[in-house]
Structure formats: structure tokens, C-alpha cells
N, C-alpha and C positions, 0 to 999 in steps of 0.2 A: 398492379396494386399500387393504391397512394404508400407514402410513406408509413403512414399510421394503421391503414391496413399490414402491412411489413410486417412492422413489430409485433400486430398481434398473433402474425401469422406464425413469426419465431417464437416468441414467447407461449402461446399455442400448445405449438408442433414437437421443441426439440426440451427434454428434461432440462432442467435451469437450478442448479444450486442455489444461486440467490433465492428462489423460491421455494425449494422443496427436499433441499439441504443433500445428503451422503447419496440420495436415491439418484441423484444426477451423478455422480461421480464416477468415472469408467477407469477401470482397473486394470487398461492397460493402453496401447498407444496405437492399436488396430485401424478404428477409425478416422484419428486425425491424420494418420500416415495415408489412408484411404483415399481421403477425402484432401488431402493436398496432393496427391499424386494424379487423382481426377484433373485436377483446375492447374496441371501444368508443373507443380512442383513450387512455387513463389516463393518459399523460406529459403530454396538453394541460391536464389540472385540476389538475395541482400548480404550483406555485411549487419552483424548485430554484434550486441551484447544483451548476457542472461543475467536476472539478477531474480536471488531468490532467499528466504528468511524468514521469519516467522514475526518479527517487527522489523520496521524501517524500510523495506523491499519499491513500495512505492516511495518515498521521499527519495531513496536513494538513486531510483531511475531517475525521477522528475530533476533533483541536484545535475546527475548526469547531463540531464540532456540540455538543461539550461546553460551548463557551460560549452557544449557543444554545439550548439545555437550561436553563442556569445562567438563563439571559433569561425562561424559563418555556413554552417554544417546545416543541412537540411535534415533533420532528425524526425523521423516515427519512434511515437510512444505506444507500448499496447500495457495497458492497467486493468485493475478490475479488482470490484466491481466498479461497476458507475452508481452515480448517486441518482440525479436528477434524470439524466439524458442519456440513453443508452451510444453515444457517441462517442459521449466523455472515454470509453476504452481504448479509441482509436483517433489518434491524433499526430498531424503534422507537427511543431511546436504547437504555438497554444490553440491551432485551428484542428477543429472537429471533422472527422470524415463527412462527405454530406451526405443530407438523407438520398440526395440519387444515387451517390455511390452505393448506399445501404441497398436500395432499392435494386441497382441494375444488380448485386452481387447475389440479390437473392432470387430473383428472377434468371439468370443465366444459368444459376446453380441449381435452381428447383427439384428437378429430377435427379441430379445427383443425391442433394442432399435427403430425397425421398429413399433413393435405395439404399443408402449407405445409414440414416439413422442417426446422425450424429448428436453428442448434447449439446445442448446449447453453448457453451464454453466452446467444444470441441469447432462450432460453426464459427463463432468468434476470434478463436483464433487465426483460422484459417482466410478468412473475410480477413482480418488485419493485415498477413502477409501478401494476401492477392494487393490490397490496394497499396501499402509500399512498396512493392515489387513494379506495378502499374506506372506510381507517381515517380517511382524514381530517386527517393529517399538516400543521401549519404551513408546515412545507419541508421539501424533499429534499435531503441533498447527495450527489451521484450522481459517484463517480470511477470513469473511463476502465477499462478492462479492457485493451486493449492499444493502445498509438498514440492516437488521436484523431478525424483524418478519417476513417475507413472505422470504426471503433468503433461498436458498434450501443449504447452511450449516446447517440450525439451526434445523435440527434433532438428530444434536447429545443430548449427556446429557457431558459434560465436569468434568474436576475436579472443574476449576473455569472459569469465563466470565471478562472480559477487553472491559470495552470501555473505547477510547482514549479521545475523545470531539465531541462536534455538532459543523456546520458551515451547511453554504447554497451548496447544493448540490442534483442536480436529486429531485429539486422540484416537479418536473411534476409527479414522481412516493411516494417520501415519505413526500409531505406539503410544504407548504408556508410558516410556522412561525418554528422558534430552537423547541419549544416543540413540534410540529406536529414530525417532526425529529427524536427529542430525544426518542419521543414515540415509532417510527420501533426499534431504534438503540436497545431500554430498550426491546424488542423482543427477543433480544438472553439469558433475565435472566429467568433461570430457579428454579422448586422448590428447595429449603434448597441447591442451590450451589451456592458458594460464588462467588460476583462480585466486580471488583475494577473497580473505577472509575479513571482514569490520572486527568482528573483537573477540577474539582470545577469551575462551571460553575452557576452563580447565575438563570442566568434564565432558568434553565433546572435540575437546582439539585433539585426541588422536584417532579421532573417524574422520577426520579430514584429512589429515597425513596420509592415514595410508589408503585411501583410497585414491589422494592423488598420487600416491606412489603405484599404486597398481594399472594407475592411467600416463604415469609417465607427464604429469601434469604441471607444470613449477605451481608451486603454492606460496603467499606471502599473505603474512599474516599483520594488516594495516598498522594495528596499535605498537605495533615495534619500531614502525618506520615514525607514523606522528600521532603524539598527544595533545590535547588540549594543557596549556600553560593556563590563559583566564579566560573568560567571558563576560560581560553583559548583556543580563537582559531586564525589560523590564516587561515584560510580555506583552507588547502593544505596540512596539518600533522593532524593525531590524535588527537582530541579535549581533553584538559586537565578539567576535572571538579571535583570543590569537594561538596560534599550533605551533608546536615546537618540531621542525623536521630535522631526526638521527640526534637530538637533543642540541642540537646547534642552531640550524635556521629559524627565525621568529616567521613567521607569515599571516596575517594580520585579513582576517574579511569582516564583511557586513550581510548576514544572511537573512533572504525576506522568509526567513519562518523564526517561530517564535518559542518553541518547545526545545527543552533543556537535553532530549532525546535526541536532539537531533545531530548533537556532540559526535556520538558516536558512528552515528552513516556518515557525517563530513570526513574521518579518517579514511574510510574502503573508499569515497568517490573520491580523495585526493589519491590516496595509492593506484586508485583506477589508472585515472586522468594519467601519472607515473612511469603505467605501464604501455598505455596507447603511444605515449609519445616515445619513448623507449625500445617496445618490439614494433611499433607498428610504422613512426615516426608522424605523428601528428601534429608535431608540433604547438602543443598549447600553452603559451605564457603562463606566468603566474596572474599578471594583470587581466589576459580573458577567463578562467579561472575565478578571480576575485568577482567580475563584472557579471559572469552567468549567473553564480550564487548569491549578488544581489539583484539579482531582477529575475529570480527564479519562478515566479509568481506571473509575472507577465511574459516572459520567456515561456511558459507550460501550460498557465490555468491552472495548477496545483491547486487545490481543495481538500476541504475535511478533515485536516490537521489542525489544532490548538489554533483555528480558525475563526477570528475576532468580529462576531457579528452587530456588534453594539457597543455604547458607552453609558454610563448614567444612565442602566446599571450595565456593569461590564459582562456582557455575553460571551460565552465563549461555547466552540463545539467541537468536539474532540472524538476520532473514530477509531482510538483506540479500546481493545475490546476483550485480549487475552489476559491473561498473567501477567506478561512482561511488561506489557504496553501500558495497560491498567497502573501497576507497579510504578511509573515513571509517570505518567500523567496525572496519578491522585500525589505525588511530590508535589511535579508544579502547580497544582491547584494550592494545595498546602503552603508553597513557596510564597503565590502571589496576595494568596489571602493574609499574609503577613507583613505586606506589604502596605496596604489600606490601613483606613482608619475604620476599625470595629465591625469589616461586611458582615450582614448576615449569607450563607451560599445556600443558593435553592437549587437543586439538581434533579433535572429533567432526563428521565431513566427510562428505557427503552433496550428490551432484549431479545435473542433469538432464543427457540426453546429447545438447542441441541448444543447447546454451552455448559463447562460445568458450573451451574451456577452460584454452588457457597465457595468456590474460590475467589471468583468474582466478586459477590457482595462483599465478601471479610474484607478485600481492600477501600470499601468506599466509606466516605467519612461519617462519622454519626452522625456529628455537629450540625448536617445540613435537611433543609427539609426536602421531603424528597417528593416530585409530580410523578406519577406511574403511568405507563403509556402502554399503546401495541402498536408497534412501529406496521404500516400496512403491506406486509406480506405475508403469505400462509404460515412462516417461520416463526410469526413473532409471537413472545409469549402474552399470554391476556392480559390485560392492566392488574387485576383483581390477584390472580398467581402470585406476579411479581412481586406485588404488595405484602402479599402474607409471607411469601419467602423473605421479604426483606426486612419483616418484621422480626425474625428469629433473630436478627443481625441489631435489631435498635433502631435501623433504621426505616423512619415513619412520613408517612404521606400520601396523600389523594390518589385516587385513579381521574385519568381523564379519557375522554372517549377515541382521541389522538393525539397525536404529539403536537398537530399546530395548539389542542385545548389546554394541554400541559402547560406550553411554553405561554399561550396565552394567560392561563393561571399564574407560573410564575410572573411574569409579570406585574400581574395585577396586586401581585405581594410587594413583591420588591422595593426597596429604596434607593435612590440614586447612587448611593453610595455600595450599594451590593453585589454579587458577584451569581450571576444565573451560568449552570456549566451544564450543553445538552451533551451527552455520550450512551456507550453503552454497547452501541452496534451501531454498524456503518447504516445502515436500513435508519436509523431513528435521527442519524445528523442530517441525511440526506432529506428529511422532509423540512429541516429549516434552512437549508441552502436556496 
């Protein structure tokens, strides 16, 4: 098969969340044990680390491995979703698996993959660790696909485990309340390996205790070791920030992302970073350190975060999509708009239709006019829906027939001086990348 036969072959053949939401989701760990134990076993010959969260999971890998890159470290990343390129999951630094890799893994695999049935995710993983096990990767750092416990990552055994925070997300699959949550997330801690926690969450911090106590696990919990002291940003250059480490050390970076969120994944990747050098002795300065997380961007290919598409008028595209994320991203919009002189903000909105969505709306601004879209996958909700549901909220504006017509609309509104923000779901940034 070409390439592009491949893809349709998987996209096809094996259930796809991205597509067709919880009905992909396997509820337990059967087939991806299955189906790497077929193709040789490849998660047991790497060296990783797990990172898992309900926001910040991906920045915090991508932070990782930039510094670890900057180290001299041949690093696999595995992410997900992908936006544009189903590649983008599986990446050397910032280089993409090729499509012959894709090609020979599914072609060797075929009849495995036939008998065993796996989901799409389930195949994806697997195909990740075949090719870094193949290439020979220093480390992997390998984040969560959905929840933690039942996650068909969470077969590896890592050096250490990262989670970021709990917020409300994919209820219907890991709970109703933070600690029902917290409980899948605390999934990925395994025995006597160390896990850091980003931030100290009162009502969740003691499902992480005692699960790593039941695992015999050291646990440290980042926001104790460092805080942010200040920051600058102006959302458009390199965020200036400096961390106070044990309230003594100043430590001072330039980070290439531009979201005020991202405060909080910079303490877990520093306490990471801590601890690799500490049990493992990695050795990483503070100056490689400093140099990874400003070239994090070219170091990864990092995308679809508070991702600066334009200027006059200033574009921005953000794939934060839960509670929490939402929560922190309608700030900095709020932040930057305050910043301008007078913008009007047009927000180009696009959602799946198994989100809760008046949690959602109530966070998003009135003040702005808003383009309605259906991001193109089976998930997404209809232009027309969205509209009326976002009308209960005040918040008013157009359907368009897609998101490139949306953002082409906005547009054609806008003033130089304005402020166009696409979000909503990873599905609706991904078609203006």
C-alpha cells in the first residue's frame, strides 16, 4: 500500500476516538499487551518517562524533551492527538516518523493487527514504541492518551511518572468528581518509581499519597520545591520568567511558548529534570535547561498552544478545551485584550459533541462576536447547535460552512488592530495550522 492508502486503511479498519469518541475506548489493557507482545515486546528496550494530566500533559512532554534534546539526548516523543498529520504523534525531536516507517509497521503488522483488533490509539502506540526501540532513541517520553489506568501507555515501567493536574474532562469514561479522576490519572504510578506531581491540588492531593504509598513510590510534589517569583509576557515574544528554587535560588528562562499556563508545567519539568539527574545522574546543567526551553519550538515542532498565527490582526489558536484549560486561556485572552488599544475579539468556535457544553460556554466571553463552525470529524457538533446553545449564554454569531469559512469571515470583519482567537477543540485549530 502507498502511504495514503495506509492511512485509510487504519483510519478504516481500527475504532479512532478522534473520530468517534468513548466507542474507541477499551477498558482494559488486553490488546495493547497483546499486540506488543506479538511485535517483540519494544516498550521493554526503551528507557521513558510517562506523563499524564488533564491539562498541560503535552507542553510538559514537549518542555521535557526540548531540554533533553538541548542535553544531546536523542529523544522519541509520542502525543496525541495529531492535528494536521497523523505523524505529528510520533516524533524523533522535531522529525516526524516517515510515512515508510508508517507504511512498513503496518504492512509487517497486518495480520497481527487483523487478529488481535486493536483501536486505533491501541495500534498507535504500539507502532511508536516498535519505531523507537528500532531507531534507538536515548528516551522516550511517552504522554497518556486518555486517563492513565486503563491507557494502553501505561505498560511501560518508566524512570519517573508526571502528572500535571486534575480538572473535569471525559467524565463519562474516568468520573464525575476531581478524585474519581485523580484516581485513573494516579494509574500511571508505578512500583518504587518516582513521581512528580505540578501542582498541589488540595482536593486530590491525598489520592496521590496514598497510592504512592501503596506503591512504595517517592512522591514530590513540584510547587514546594519552585515557584514562580515574576514573569513577562507579552503574548507574542518569548515569555520571560524567573523561579525561586527552596525560596532561595533565582533561576531565570526565556520560554518559546506564550501562555500564562504554562507557569505551572515549568515547575514538574524542572523538578523532572531534579530528579533524572539526581536518581539517574543525567547530568543537566541549568544553562542546557535554560537553552531547551527556549528553543522548545524548534527543538519539538510543538503546536496548537496559544499559537500565534498572524498580526494586524492578531490571530491566535489555542486547543485548550476543558474546564481548566478553558479557565486559564479565556484569562489570557482577557489579559492580552487589555493590553491593545480598543480590539474588537472575534472568536472562531468549533466543538465536539460529547463535551459538557454549558460548562464550556459560561466560560467564553460575551463581549466577542462569535463565527460557528463544525470542525470536520463525525464528533463535531453542527454549526447551527452550537449557535443556538451559545445563544442561551449571550453569546452571538454566524454559522459557517467550516472553520477555514469562519476564520475566513472573521477576517473579513476584523480590524488591524483586533484580536481573532480560533479554539474550542483540538479538531477546530487543527484545520488553521
Amino acid at each position: 500500500m502507498t502511504y495514503t492508502e495506509t492511512l485509510d486503511y487504519m483510519f478504516a479498519s481500527l475504532p479512532m476516538y478522534q473520530r468517534i469518541g468513548a466507542a474507541a475506548f477499551k477498558k482494559d489493557l488486553t490488546n495493547t499487551l497483546a499486540l506488543c507482545e506479538a511485535i517483540g515486546n519494544p516498550q521493554q528496550k526503551l528507557r521513558c518517562i510517562h506523563i499524564a494530566g488533564t491539562n498541560g500533559k503535552g507542553s510538559t512532554t514537549h518542555f521535557l524533551a526540548a531540554i533533553l534534546a538541548a542535553q544531546g539526548l536523542r529523544v522519541g516523543l509520542y502525543t496525541s492527538p495529531h492535528y494536521r498529520d497523523f505523524r505529528e504523534r510520533i516524533k524523533i525531536g522535531a522529525e516526524y516518523i516517515s510515512e515508510q516507517a508508517v507504511i512498513a509497521f503496518i504492512a509487517e503488522n497486518k495480520a497481527i493487527l487483523e487478529r488481535i483488533e486493536p483501536s486505533f490509539f491501541e495500534m498507535t502506540v504500539a507502532m511508536a514504541f516498535d519505531y523507537f526501540a528500532k531507531q534507538a532513541v536515548d528516551i522516550a517520553l511517552i504522554e497518556v492518551g486518555l486517563g492513565g489506568r486503563l491507557d494502553s501507555t501505561n505498560i511501560i515501567t518508566p524512570l519517573v511518572s508526571v502528572i500535571t493536574n486534575i480538572s473535569f474532562d471525559h467524565q463519562a469514561m474516568l468520573g464525575n468528581t476531581l478524585v474519581e479522576i485523580a484516581g485513573e490519572k494516579a494509574g500511571i504510578i508505578k512500583p518504587k518509581i518516582p513521581v512528580i506531581i505540578s501542582e498541589t491540588q488540595a482536593e486530590v492531593k491525598s489520592v496521590f499519597i496514598e497510592k504512592a504509598a501503596a506503591q512504595n513510590a517517592p512522591i514530590f510534589f513540584a510547587d514546594t520545591t519552585y515557584s514562580v517569583q515574576s514573569f513577562e509576557n507579552d503574548y507574542t515574544n518569548k515569555m520571560k520568567v524567573s523561579i525561586l528554587k527552596n525560596k532561595i535560588q533565582v533561576l531565570d528562562y526565556q520560554i518559546d511558548a506564550f501562555g500564562e499556563y504554562q507557569l505551572k508545567n515549568m515547575v514538574g519539568v524542572l523538578k523532572t529534570v531534579d530528579i533524572l539527574n539526581e536518581i539517574y545522574g543525567f547530568g543537566i546543567e541549568a544553562e542546557t535547561a535554560a537553552k531547551g526551553l527556549s528553543d522548545v519550538r524548534a527543538l519539538t515542532k510543538m503546536q496548537g498552544r496559544w499559537q500565534l498565527l498572524a498580526q494586524k490582526p492578531l490571530i491566535i489558536a489555542d486547543s485548550g478545551h476543558n474546564e481548566g484549560g478553558l479557565n486559564q486561556t479565556m484569562r489570557q485572552l482577557t489579559a492580552i485584550c487589555n493590553t491593545l488599544e480598543n480590539p474588537s475579539l472575534h472568536f472562531v468556535l468549533g466543538v465536539v459533541n460529547d463535551k459538557t457544553l454549558d460548562t464550556m460556554l459560561a466560560l467564553l466571553p460575551k463581549n466577542a462576536v462569535y463565527y460557528f463552525a463544525k470542525a470536520d470529524i463525525p464528533r463535531g457538533l453542527v454549526a447551527e447547535e452550537l449557535q443556538r446553545e451559545a445563544r442561551r449564554f449571550d453569546l452571538i454569531g454566524d454559522t459557517y460552512s467550516s472553520v477555514e469559512a469562519a476564520l475566513a469571515g472573521a477576517k473579513s470583519k476584523a480590524s488591524a488592530r483586533d484580536i481573532i482567537f480560533i479554539g474550542g477543540s483540538c479538531f477546530t485549530v487543527a484545520e488553521v495550522l
